[in-house]
N, C-alpha and C positions, 0 to 999 in steps of 0.2 A: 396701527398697521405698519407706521415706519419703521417701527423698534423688529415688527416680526419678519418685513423684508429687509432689513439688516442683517438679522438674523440667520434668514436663509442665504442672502448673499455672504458670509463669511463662512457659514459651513460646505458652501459648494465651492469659492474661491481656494482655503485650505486644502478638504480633500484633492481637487482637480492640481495643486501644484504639488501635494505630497505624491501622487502615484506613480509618478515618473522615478521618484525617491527610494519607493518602497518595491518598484517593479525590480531596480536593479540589486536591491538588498534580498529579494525572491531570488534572483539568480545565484546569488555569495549563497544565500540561506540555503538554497538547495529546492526549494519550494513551488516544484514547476509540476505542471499536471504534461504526465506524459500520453500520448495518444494509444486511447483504444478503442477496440469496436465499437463499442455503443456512445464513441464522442464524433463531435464532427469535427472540431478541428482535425487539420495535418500535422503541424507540427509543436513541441513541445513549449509550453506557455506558461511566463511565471503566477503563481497565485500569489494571496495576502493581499491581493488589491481591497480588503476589508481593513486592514490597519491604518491607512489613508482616510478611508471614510471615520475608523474612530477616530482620527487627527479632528478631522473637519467637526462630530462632533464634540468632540472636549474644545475645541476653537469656539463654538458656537456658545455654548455654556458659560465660557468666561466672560468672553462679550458683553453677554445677556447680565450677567451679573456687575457691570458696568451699566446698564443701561436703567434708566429708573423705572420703569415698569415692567419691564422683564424681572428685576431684582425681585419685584411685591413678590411675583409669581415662583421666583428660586426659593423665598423667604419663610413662603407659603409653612405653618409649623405643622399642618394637620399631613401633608404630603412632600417628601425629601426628595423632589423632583430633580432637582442636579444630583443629588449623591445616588440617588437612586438608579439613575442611567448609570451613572458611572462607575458605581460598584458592580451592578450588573453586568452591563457594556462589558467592564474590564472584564468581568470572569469569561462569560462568552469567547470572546476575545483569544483570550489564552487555551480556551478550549480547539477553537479552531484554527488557531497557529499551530497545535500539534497534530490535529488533524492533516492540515495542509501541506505539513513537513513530514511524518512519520506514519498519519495515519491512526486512528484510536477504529475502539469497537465500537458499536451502535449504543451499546448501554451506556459505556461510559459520556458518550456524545451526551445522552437520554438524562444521565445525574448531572451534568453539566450544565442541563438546559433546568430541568428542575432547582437546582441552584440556583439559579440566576432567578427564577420564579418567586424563590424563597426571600432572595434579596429585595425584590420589588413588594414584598409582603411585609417586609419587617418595617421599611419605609414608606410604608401606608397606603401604597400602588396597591389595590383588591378592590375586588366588588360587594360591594356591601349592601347595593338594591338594585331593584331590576324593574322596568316600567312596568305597571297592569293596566289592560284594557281599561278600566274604572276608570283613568287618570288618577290612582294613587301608584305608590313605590311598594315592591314588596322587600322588605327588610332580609338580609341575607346573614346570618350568624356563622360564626367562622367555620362550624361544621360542615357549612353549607359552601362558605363563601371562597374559602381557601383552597379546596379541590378544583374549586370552579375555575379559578384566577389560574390555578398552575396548568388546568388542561386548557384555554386560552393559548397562554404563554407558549406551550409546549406543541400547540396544535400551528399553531403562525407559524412557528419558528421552521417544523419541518414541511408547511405546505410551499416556506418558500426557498428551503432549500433544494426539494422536489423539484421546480420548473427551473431551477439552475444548470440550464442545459444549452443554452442557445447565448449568442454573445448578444449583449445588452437586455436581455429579456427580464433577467429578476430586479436588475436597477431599476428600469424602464415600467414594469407592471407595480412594485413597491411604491417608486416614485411617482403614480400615478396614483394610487390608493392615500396615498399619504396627502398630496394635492388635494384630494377629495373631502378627507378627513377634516385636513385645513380649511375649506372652504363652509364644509358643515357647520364647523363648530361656529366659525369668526362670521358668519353670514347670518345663523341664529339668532347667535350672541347679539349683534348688530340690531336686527329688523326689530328684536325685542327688546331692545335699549338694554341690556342686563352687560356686564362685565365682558369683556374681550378678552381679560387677561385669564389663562388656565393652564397648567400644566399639560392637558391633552394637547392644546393649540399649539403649545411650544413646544412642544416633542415631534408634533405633525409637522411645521415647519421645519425642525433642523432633521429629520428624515427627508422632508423634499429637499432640501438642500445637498447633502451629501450623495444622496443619490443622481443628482442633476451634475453633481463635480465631478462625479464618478464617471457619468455615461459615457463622455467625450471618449476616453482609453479605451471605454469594453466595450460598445459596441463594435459591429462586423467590423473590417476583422478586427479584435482585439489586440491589443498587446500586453493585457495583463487579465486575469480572472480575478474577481474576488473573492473565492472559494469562500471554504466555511467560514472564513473569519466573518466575511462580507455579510454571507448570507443570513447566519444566524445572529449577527447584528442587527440588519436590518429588520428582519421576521421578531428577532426581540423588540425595535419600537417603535413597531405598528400595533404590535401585542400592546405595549404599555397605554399607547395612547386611546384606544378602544378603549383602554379596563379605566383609566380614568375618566372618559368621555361619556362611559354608560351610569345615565341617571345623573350625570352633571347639572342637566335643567329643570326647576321646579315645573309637576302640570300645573301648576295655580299662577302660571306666568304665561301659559299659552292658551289660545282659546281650542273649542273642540274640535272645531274644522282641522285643527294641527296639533291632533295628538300625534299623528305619524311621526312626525321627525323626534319623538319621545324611542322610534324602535331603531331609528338609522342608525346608530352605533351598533346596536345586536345585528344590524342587517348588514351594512354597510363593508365590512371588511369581509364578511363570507360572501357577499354580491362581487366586489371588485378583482377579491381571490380566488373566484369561483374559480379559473383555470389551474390556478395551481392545487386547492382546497380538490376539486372535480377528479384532476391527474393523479396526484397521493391517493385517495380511495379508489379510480381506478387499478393503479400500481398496485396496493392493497391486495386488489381485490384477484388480479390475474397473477400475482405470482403466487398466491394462499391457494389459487384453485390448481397453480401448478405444482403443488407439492412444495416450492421454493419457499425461504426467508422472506420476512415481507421490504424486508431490509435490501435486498438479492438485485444489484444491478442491473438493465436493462436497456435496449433500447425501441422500445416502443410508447415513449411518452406523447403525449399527443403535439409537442412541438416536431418530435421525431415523424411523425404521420405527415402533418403538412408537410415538410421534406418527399415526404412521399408522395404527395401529392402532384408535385412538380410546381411548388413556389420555391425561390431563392430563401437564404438564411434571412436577409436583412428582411425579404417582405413575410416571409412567417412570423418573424417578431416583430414586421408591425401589424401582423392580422392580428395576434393578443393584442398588443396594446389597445387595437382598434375596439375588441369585446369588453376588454376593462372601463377604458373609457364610458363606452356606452352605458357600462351596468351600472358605473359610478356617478354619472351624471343625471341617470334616471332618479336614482335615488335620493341624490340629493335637489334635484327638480322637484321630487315630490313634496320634498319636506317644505316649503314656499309657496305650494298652490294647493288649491283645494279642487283642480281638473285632474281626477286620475283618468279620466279617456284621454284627452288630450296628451298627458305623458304616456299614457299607454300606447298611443296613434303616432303619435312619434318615435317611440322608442323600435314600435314595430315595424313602420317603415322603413329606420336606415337600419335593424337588423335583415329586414329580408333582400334588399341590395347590398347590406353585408356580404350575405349567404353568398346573394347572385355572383358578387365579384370574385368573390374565393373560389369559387367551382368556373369562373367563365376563364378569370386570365390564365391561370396554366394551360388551358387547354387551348388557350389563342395564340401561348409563347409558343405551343409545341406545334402550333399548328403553323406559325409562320417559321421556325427551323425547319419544318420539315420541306415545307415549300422552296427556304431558301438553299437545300441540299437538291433538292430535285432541280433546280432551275440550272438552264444552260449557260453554261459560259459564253460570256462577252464573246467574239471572234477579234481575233487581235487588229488592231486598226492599221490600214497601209502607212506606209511611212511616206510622207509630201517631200519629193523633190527639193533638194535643196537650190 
């Protein structure tokens, strides 16, 4: 556990002193998202805040490979988990520097991202089983297993460039998924005495780390975005660490009461992304029935809604954070006990004071400005004789 809070603390330390670096090399670069209708910000803000996070992790990597049991796990020959981010990472990377800067088409963004797919496939990142009810593995053949792996990759990557809409919200909901992940794996791993050391783990770590360096700048208000560079970095490894994570554990290491935490990796990242994963197929789904690209900019995402709502920027990105949370915790609560009423009972309580709180306070904020517009003024105080 040292080597993995090392870890994260070096890829959040990095990022968090590179963006200050990279914000004002955005401004030389040119690389600023300029205001329009469907953004909230007012005014013009540098992106690239994503080249800082690949700082943190290529920092994080080297480290690790310093350290003696991170190394096993770099070393590892059946899976090229440093080159493999890195070659990846890096192309990503340069896809979204040119996005950032110039702007590309959707497709080309779309070959880019399958690239980077391809990358993690040649370096032995794919799913090759998938858990069955039985408690056996079902064996996946590249016919099967390689389409799988790229629509994964491809599918993360733009559900979380989708909620890239709100200052700190993709950091913030990534680096919360990714926390979660981390804790999945290395808490399993643990209770069942089996190996801590994994490529998924280590990936899920130096994810929460950079995104945690990251948060300080872009949350409200921001000073930098991470645009695509950011985003589809990060959507790439959450991607990765899933596809390594699914079927990582033998069933003949768990008993039957816990086959469930055999499906948290298939479950786990569509539960915690639900907001983003939910938003994209809604997006989907209202600009296809409007005639529109499914591609076709917007501002009706559902962070856009709460805005509507009458919550402020900061407490709508912590109402997500506040659902991710939840989702992620239930599920990794599950995989650890054999009460699903109990997590049920609880998950269901603080989502229905969730609800309550989201729908009471806007309407208590408006209700106290409206009062404090109507109320009369002080009468001005006599002045005391000197």
């Amino acid at each position: 556990m040292r080597e993995y809070l090392l870890t994260i603390l070096i890829a959040a330390l990095v990022a968090y002193l590179l963006t200050p670096a990279v914000r004002r090399f955005a401004v030389w670069f040119g690389a600023q998202a300029a205001v329009r209708d469907r953004d909230v910000h007012v005014i013009p803000t540098p992106r690239l805040g994503g080249l800082a996070m690949f700082g943190g992790m290529v920092a994080a990597l080297v480290v690790a490979t310093g350290l003696p049991e991170m190394r096993k796990v770099l070393a590892n020959g059946d899976v090229s988990v440093g080159k493999a981010l890195l070659l990846s990472g890096g192309l990503i990377v340069l896809v979204g520097i040119a996005d950032d800067r110039w702007g590309v088409d959707a497709l080309t963004k779309f070959a880019g991202q399958v690239a980077a797919a391809g990358v993690f496939i040649m370096q032995g990142i794919q799913l090759y089983v998938i858990p069955m009810p039985t408690g056996e593995s079902l064996s996946l053949p590249p016919a099967y297993g390689v389409p799988l792996t790229v629509f994964i990759v491809v599918a993360t990557i733009n559900a979380v460039n989708f909620i890239d809409g709100l200052d700190g919200l993709a950091a913030g909901v990534v680096g919360i998924a990714a926390l979660a992940l981390f804790s999945y794996a290395y808490l399993l791993s643990y209770t069942n005495k089996l190996t801590t050391l994994s490529g998924a783990t280590l990936t899920a770590a130096v994810l929460v780390g950079i995104c945690a360096g990251f948060l300080p700048h872009n949350f409200n208000p921001a000073r930098i975005f991470m645009g695509d560079t950011g985003s589809m970095l990060i959507g790439l490894l959450l991607s990765a660490s899933t596809i390594m994570l699914t079927g990582q554990f033998d069933p003949a290491f768990l008993g039957t009461y816990t086959l469930f935490p055999f499906y948290v990796p298939l479950l786990l990242v569509p539960a915690v992304a639900a907001v983003p994963f939910v938003d994209m197929l809604l997006a989907v789904w209202r600009r296809t029935n409007q005639g529109r690209s499914p591609f076709a900019p917007d501002k009706q995402h559902l962070h856009h809604r709460l805005l509507e709502l009458g919550h402020s920027h900061r407490r709508a990105v912590l109402i997500m954070y506040f659902w991710v949370s939840l989702l992620a915790s239930s599920l990794v609560g599950l995989s650890f006990t054999n009460s699903l009423v109990l997590v049920a009972s609880v998950t269901g309580a603080v989502a229905v004071a969730g609800l309550a709180a989201m729908i009471a306070v806007p309407r208590m904020s408006a209700r106290r400005a409206a009062t404090a517009a109507t109320a009369p003024a002080d009468p001005p105080r006599p002045r005391q004789p000197v």
